[in-house]
N, CA, C and O atoms as a Tripos MOL2 file, in Angstrom:
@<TRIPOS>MOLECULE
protein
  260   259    65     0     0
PROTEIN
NO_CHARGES

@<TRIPOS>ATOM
      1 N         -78.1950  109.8970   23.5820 N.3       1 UNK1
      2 CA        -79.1710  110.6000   24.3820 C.3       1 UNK1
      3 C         -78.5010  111.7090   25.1930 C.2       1 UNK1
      4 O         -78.9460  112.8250   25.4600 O.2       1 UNK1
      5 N         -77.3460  111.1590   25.5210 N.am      2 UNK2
      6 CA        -76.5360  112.4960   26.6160 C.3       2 UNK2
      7 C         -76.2000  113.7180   25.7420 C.2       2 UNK2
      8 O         -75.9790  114.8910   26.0420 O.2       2 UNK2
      9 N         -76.2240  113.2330   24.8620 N.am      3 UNK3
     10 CA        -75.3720  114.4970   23.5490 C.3       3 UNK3
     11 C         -76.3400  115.3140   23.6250 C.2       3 UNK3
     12 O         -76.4550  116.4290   24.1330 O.2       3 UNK3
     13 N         -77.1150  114.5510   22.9910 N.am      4 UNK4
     14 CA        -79.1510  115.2650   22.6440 C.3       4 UNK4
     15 C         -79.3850  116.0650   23.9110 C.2       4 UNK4
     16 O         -79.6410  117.2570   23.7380 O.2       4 UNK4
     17 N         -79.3490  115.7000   24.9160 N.am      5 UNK5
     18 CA        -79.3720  116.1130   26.3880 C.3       5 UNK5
     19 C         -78.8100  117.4430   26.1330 C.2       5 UNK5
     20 O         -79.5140  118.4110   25.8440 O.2       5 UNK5
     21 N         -77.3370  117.4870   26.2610 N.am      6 UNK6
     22 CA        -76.4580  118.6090   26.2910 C.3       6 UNK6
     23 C         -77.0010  119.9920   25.5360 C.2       6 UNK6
     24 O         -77.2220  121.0960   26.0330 O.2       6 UNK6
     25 N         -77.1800  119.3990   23.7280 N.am      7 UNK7
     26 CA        -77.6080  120.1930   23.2830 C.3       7 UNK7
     27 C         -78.8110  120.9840   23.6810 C.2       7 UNK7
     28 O         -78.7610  122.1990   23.4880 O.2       7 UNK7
     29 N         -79.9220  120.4470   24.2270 N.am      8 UNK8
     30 CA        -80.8490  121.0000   24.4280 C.3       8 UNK8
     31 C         -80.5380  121.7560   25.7690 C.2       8 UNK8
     32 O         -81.3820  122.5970   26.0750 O.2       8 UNK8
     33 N         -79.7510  121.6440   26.4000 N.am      9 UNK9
     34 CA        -79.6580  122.8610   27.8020 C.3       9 UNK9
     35 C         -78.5460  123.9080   26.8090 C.2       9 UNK9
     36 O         -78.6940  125.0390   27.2700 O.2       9 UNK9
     37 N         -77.6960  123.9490   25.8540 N.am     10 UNK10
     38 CA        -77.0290  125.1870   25.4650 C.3      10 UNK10
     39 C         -78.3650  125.7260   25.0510 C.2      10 UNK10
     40 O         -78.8590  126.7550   25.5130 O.2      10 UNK10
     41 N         -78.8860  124.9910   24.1900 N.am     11 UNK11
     42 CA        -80.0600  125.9440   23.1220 C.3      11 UNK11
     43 C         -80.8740  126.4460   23.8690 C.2      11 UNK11
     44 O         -80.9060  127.6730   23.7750 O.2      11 UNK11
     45 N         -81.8990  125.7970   24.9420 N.am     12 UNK12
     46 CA        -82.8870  126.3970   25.6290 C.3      12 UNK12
     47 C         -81.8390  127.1060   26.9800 C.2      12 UNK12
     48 O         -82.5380  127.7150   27.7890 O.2      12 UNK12
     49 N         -80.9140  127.1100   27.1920 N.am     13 UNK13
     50 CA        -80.3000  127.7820   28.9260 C.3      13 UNK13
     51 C         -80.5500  127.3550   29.5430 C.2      13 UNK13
     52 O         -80.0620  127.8250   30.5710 O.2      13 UNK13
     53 N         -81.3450  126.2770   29.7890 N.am     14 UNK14
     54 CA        -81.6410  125.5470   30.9660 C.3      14 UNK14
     55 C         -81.5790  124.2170   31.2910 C.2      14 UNK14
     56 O         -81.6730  123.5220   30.2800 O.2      14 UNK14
     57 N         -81.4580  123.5870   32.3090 N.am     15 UNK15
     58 CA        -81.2450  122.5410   32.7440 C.3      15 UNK15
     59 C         -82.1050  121.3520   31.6770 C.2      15 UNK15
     60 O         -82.9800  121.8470   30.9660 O.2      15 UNK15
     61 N         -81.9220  120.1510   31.5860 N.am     16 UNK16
     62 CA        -82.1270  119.6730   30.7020 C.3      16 UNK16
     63 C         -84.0880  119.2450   31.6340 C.2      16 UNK16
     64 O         -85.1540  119.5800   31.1190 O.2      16 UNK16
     65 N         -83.9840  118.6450   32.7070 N.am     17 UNK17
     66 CA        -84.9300  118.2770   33.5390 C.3      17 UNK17
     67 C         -85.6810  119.5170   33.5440 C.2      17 UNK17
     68 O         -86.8720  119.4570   33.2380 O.2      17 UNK17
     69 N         -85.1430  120.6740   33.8560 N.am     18 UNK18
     70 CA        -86.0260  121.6660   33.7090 C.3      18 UNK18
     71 C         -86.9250  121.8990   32.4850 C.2      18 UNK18
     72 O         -88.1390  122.0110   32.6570 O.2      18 UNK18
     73 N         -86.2800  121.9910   31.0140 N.am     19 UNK19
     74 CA        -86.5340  122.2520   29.8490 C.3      19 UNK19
     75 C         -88.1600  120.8970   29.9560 C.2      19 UNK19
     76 O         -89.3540  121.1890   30.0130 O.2      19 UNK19
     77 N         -87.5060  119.4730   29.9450 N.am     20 UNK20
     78 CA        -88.6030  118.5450   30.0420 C.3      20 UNK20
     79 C         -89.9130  119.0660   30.4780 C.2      20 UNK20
     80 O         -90.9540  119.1510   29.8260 O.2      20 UNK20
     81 N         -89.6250  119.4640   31.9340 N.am     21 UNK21
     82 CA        -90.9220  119.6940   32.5970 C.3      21 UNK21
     83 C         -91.9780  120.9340   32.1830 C.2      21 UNK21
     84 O         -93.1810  120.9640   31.9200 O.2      21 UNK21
     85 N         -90.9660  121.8910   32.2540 N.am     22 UNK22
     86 CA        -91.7330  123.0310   31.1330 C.3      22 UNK22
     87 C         -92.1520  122.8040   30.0360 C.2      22 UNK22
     88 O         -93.1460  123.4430   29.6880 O.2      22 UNK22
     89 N         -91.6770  122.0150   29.2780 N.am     23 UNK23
     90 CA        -91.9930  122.0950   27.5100 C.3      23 UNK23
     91 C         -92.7270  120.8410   27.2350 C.2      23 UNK23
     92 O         -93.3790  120.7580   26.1940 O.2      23 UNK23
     93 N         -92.6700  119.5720   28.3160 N.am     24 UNK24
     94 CA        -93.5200  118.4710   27.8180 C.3      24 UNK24
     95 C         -94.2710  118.3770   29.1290 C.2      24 UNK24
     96 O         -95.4170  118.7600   28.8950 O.2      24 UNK24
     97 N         -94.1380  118.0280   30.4570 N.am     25 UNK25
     98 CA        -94.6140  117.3340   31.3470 C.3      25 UNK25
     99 C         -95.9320  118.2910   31.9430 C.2      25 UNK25
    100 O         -97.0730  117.8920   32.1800 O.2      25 UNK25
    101 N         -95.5910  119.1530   32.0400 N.am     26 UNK26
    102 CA        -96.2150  120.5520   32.9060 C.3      26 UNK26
    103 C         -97.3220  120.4590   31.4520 C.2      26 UNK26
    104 O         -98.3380  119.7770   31.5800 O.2      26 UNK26
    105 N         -97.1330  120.9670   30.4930 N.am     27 UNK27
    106 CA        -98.1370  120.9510   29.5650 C.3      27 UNK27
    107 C         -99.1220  119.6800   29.2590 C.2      27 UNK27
    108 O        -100.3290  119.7890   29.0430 O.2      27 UNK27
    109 N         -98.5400  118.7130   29.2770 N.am     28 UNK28
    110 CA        -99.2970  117.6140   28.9960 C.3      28 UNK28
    111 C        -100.0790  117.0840   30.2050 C.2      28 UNK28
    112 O        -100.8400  116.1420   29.9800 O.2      28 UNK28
    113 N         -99.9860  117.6140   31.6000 N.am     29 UNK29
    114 CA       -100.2970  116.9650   32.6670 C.3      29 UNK29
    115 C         -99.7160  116.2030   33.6060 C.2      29 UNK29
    116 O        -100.0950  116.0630   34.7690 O.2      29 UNK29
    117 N         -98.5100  115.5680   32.9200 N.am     30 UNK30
    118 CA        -97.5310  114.1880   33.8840 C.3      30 UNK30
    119 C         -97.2050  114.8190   34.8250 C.2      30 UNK30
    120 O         -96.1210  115.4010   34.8770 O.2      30 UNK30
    121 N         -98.3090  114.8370   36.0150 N.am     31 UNK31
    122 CA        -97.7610  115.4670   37.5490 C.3      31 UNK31
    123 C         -96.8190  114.1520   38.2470 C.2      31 UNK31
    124 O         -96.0880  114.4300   39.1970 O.2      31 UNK31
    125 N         -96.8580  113.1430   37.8830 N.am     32 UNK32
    126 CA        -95.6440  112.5250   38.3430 C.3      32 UNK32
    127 C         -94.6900  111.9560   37.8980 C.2      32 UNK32
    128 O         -94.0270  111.0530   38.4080 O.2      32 UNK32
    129 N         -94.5310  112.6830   36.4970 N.am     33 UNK33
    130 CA        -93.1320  112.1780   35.7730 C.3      33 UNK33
    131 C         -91.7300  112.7450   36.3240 C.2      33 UNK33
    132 O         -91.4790  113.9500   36.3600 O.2      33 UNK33
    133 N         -90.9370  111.8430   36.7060 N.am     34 UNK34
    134 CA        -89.6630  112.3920   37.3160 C.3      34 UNK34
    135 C         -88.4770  111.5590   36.9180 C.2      34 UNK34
    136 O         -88.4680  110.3870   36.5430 O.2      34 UNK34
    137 N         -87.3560  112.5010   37.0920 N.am     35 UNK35
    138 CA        -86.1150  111.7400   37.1720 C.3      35 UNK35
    139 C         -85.3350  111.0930   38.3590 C.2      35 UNK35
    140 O         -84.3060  110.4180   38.3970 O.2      35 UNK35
    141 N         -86.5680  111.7380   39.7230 N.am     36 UNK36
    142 CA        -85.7370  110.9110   40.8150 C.3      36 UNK36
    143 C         -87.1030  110.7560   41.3110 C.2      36 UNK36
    144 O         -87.7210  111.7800   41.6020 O.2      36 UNK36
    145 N         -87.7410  109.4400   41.4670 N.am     37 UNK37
    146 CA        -88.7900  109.0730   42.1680 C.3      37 UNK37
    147 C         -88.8660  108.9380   43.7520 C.2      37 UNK37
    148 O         -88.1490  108.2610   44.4890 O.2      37 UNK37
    149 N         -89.6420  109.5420   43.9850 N.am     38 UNK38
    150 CA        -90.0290  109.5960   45.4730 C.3      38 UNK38
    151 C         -90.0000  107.8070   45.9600 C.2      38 UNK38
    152 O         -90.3780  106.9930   45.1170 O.2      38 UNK38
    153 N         -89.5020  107.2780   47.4320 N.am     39 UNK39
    154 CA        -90.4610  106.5180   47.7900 C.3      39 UNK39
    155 C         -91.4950  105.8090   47.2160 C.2      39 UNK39
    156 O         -91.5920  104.7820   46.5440 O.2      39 UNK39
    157 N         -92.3200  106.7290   47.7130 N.am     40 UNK40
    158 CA        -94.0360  106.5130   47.3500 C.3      40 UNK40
    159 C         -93.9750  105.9360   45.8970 C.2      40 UNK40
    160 O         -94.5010  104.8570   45.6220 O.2      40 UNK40
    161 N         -93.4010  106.5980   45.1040 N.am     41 UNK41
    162 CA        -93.1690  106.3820   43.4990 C.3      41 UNK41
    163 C         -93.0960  105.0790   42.7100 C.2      41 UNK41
    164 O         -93.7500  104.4460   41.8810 O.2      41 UNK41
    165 N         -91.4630  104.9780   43.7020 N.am     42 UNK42
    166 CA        -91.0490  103.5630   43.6890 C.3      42 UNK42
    167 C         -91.8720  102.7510   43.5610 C.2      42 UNK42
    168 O         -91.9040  102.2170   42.4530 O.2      42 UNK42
    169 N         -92.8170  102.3240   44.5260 N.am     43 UNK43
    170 CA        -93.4210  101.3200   45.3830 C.3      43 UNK43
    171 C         -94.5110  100.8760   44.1290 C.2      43 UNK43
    172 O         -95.1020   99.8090   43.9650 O.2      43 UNK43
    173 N         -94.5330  102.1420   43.3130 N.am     44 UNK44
    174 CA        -95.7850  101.8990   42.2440 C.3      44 UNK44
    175 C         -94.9600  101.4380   40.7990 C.2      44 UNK44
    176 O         -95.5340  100.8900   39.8580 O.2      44 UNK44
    177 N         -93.8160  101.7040   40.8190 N.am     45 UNK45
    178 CA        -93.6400  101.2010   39.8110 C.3      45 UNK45
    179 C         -93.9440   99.6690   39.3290 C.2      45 UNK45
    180 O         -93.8890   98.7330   40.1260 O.2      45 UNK45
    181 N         -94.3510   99.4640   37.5990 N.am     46 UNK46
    182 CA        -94.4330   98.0030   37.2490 C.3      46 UNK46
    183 C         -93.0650   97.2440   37.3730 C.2      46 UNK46
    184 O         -92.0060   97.8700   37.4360 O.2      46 UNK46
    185 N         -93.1260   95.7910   37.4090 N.am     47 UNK47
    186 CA        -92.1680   94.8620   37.6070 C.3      47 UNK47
    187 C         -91.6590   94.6640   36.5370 C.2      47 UNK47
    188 O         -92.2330   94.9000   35.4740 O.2      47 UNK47
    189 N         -89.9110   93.9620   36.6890 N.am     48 UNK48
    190 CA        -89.0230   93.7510   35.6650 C.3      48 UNK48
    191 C         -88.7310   92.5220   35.8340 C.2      48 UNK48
    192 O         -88.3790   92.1740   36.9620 O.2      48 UNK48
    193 N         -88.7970   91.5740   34.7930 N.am     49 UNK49
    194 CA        -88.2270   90.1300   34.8010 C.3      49 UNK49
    195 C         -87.2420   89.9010   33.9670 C.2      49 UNK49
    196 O         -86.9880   90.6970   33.0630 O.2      49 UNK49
    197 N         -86.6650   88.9600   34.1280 N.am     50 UNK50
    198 CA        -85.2890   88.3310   33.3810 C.3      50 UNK50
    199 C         -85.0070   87.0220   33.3360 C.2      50 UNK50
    200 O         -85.7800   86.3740   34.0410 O.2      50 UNK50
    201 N         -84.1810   86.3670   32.7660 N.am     51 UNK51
    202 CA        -84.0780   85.0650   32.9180 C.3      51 UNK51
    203 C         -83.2590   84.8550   34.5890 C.2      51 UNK51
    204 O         -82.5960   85.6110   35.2980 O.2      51 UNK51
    205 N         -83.5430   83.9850   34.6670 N.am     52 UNK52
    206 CA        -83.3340   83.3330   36.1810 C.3      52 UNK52
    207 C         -81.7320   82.9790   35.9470 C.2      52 UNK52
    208 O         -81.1640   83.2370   34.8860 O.2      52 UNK52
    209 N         -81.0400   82.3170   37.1450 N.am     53 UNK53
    210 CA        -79.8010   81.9830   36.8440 C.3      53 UNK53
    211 C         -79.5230   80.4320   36.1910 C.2      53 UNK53
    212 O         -78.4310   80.2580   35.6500 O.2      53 UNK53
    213 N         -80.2870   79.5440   36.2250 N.am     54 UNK54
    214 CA        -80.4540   78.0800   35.6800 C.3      54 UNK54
    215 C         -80.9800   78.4790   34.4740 C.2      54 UNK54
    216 O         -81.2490   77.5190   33.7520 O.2      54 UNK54
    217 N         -81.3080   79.9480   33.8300 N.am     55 UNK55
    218 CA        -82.1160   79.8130   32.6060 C.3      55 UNK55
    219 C         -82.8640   78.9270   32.6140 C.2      55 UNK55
    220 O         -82.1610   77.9920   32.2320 O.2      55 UNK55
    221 N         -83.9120   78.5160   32.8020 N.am     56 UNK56
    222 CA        -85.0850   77.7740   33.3110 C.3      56 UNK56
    223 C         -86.5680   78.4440   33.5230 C.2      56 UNK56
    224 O         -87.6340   77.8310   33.5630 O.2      56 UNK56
    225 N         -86.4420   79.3240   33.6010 N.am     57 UNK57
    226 CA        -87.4070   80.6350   34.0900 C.3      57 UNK57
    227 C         -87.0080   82.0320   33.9730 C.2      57 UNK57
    228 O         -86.0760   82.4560   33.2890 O.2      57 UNK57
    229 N         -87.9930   82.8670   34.8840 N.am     58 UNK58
    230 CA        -87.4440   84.1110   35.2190 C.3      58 UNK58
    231 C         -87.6180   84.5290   36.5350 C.2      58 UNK58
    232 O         -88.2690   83.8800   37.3530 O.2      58 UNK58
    233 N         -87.0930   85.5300   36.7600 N.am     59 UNK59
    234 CA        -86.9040   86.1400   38.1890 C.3      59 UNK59
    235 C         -87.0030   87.6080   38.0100 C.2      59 UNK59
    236 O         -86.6470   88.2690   37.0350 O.2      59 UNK59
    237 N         -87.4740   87.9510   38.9660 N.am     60 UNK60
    238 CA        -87.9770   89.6620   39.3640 C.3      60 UNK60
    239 C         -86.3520   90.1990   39.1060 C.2      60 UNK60
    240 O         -85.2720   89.6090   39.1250 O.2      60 UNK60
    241 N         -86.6590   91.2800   38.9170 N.am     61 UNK61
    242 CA        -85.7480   92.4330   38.7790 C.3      61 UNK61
    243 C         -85.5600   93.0730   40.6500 C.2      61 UNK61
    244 O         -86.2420   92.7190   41.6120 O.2      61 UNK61
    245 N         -84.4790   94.0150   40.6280 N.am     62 UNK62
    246 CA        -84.8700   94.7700   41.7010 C.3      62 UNK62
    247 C         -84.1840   95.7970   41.7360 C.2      62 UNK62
    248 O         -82.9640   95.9420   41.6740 O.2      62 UNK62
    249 N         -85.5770   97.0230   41.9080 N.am     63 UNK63
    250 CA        -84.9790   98.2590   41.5240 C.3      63 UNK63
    251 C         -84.2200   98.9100   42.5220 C.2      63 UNK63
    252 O         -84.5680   98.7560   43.6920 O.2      63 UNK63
    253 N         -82.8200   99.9140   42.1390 N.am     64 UNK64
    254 CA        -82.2290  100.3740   43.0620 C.3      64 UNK64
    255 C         -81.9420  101.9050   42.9800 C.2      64 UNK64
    256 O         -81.1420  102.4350   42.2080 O.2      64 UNK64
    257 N         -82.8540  102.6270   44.0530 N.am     65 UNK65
    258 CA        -82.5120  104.0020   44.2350 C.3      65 UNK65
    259 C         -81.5930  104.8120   45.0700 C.2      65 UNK65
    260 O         -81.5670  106.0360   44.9490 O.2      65 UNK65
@<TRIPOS>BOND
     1     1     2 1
     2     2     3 1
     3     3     4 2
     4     3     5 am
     5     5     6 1
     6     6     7 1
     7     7     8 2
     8     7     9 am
     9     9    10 1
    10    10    11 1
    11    11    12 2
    12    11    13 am
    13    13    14 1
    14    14    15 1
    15    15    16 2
    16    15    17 am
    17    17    18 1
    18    18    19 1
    19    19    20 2
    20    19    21 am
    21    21    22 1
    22    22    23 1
    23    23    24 2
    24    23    25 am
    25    25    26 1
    26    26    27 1
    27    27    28 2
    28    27    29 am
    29    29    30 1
    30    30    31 1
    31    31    32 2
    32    31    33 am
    33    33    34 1
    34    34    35 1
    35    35    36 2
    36    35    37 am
    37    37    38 1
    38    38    39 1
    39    39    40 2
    40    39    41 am
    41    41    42 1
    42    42    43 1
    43    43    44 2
    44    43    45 am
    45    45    46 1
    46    46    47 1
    47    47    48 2
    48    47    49 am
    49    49    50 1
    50    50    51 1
    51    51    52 2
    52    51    53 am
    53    53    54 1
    54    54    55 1
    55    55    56 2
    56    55    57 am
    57    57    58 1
    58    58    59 1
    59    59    60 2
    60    59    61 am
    61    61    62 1
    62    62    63 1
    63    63    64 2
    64    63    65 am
    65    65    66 1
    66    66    67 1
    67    67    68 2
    68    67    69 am
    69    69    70 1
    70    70    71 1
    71    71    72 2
    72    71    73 am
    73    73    74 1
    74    74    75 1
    75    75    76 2
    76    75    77 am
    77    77    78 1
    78    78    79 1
    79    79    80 2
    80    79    81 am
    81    81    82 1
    82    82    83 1
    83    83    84 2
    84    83    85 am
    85    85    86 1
    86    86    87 1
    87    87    88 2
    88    87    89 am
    89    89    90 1
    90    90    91 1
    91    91    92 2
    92    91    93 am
    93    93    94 1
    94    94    95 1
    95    95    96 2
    96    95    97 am
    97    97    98 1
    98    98    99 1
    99    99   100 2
   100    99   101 am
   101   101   102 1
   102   102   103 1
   103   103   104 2
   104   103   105 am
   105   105   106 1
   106   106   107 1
   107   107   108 2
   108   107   109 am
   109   109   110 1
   110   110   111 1
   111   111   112 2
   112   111   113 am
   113   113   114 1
   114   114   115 1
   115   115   116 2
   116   115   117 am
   117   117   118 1
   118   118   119 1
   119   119   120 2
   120   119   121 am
   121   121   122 1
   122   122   123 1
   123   123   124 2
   124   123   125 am
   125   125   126 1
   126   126   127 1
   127   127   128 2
   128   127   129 am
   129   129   130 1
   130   130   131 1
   131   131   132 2
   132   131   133 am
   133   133   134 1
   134   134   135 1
   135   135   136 2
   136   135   137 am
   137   137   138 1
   138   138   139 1
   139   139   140 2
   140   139   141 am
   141   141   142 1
   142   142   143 1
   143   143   144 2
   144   143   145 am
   145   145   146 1
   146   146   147 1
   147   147   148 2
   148   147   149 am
   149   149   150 1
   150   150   151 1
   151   151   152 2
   152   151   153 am
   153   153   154 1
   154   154   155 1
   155   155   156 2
   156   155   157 am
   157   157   158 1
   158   158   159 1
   159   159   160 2
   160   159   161 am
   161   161   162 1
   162   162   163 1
   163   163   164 2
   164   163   165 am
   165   165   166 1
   166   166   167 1
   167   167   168 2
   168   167   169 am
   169   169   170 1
   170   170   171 1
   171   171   172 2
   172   171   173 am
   173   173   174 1
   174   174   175 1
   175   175   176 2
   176   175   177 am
   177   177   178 1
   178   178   179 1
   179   179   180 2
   180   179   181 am
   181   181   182 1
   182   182   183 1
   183   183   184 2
   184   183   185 am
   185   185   186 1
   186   186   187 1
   187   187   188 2
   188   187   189 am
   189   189   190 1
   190   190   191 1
   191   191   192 2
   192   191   193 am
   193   193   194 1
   194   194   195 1
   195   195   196 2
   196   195   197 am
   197   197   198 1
   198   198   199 1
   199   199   200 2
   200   199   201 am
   201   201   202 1
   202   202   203 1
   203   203   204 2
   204   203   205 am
   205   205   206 1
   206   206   207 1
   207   207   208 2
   208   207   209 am
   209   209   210 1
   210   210   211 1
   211   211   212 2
   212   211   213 am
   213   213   214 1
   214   214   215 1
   215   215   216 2
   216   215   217 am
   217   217   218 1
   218   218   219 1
   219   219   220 2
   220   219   221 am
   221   221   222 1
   222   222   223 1
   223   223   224 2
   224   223   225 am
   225   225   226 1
   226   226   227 1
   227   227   228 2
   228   227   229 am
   229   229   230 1
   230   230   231 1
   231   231   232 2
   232   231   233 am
   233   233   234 1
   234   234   235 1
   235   235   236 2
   236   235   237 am
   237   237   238 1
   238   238   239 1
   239   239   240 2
   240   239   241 am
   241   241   242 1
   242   242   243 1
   243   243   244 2
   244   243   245 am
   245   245   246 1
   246   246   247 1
   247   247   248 2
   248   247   249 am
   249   249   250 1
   250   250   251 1
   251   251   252 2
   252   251   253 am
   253   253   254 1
   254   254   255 1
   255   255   256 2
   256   255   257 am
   257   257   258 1
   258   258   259 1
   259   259   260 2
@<TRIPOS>SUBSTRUCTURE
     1 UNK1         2 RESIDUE 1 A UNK
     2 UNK2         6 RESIDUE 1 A UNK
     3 UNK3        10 RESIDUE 1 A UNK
     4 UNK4        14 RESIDUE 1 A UNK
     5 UNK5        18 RESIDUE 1 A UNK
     6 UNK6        22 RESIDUE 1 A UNK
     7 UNK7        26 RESIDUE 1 A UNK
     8 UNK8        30 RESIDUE 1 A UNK
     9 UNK9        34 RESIDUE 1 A UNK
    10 UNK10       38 RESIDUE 1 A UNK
    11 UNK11       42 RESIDUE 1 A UNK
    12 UNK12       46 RESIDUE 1 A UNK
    13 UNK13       50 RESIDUE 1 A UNK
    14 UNK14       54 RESIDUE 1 A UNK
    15 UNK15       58 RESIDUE 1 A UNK
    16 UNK16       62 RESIDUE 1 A UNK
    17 UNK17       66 RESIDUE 1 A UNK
    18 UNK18       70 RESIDUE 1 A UNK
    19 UNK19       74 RESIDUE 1 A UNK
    20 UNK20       78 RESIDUE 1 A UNK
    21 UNK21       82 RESIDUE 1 A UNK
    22 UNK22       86 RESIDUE 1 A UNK
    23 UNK23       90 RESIDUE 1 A UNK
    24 UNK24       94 RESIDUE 1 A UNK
    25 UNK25       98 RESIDUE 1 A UNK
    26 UNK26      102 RESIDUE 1 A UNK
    27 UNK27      106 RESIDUE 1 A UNK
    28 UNK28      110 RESIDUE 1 A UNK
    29 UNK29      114 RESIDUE 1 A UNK
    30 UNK30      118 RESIDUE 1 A UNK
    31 UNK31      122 RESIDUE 1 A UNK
    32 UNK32      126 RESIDUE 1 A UNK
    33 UNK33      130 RESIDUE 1 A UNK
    34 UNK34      134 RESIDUE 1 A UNK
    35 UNK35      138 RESIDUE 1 A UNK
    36 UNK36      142 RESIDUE 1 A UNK
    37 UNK37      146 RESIDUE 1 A UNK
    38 UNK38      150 RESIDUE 1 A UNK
    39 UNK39      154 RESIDUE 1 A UNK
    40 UNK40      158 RESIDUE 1 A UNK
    41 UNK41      162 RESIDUE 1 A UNK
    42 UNK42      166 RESIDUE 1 A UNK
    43 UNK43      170 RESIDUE 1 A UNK
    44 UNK44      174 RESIDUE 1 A UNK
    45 UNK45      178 RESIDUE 1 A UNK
    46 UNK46      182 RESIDUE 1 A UNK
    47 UNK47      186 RESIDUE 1 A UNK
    48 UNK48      190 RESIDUE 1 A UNK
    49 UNK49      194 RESIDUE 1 A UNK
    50 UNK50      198 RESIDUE 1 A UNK
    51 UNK51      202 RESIDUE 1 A UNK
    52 UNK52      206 RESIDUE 1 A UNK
    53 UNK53      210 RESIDUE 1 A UNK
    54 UNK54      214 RESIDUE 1 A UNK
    55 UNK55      218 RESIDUE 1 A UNK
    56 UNK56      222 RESIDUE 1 A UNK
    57 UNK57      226 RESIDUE 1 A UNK
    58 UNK58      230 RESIDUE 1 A UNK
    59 UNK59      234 RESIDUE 1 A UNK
    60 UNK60      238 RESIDUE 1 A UNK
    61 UNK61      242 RESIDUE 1 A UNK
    62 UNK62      246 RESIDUE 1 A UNK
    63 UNK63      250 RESIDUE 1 A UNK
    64 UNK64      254 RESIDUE 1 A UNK
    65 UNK65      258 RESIDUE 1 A UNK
């Protein structure tokens, strides 16, 4: 993905986040697609589970910004 990344800021000149927002996000509508979520953002994101430490269950994730 980082490669893919790279390439696409030589080819287009621009930042790779930039290129995204112009060429997919901005066109399609995603007024809140980002690479660094606000706060507010956060708070909405859906939950992540995993196995627990007894493997027995699962346990929440917890996200870190």
């Amino acid at each position: 993905m980082n490669i893919a990344a790279r390439v696409v800021e030589i080819v287009s000149g621009m930042p790779y986040e930039e290129f995204l927002q112009k060429r997919f996000f901005d066109p399609l509508g995603m007024t809140e697609t980002t690479f660094w979520p606000s706060e507010a953002q956060a708070a909405r994101l859906c939950g992540a589970y995993g196995p627990n430490k007894e493997k027995d269950g699962y346990a929440a994730a917890v996200w870190v910004f």
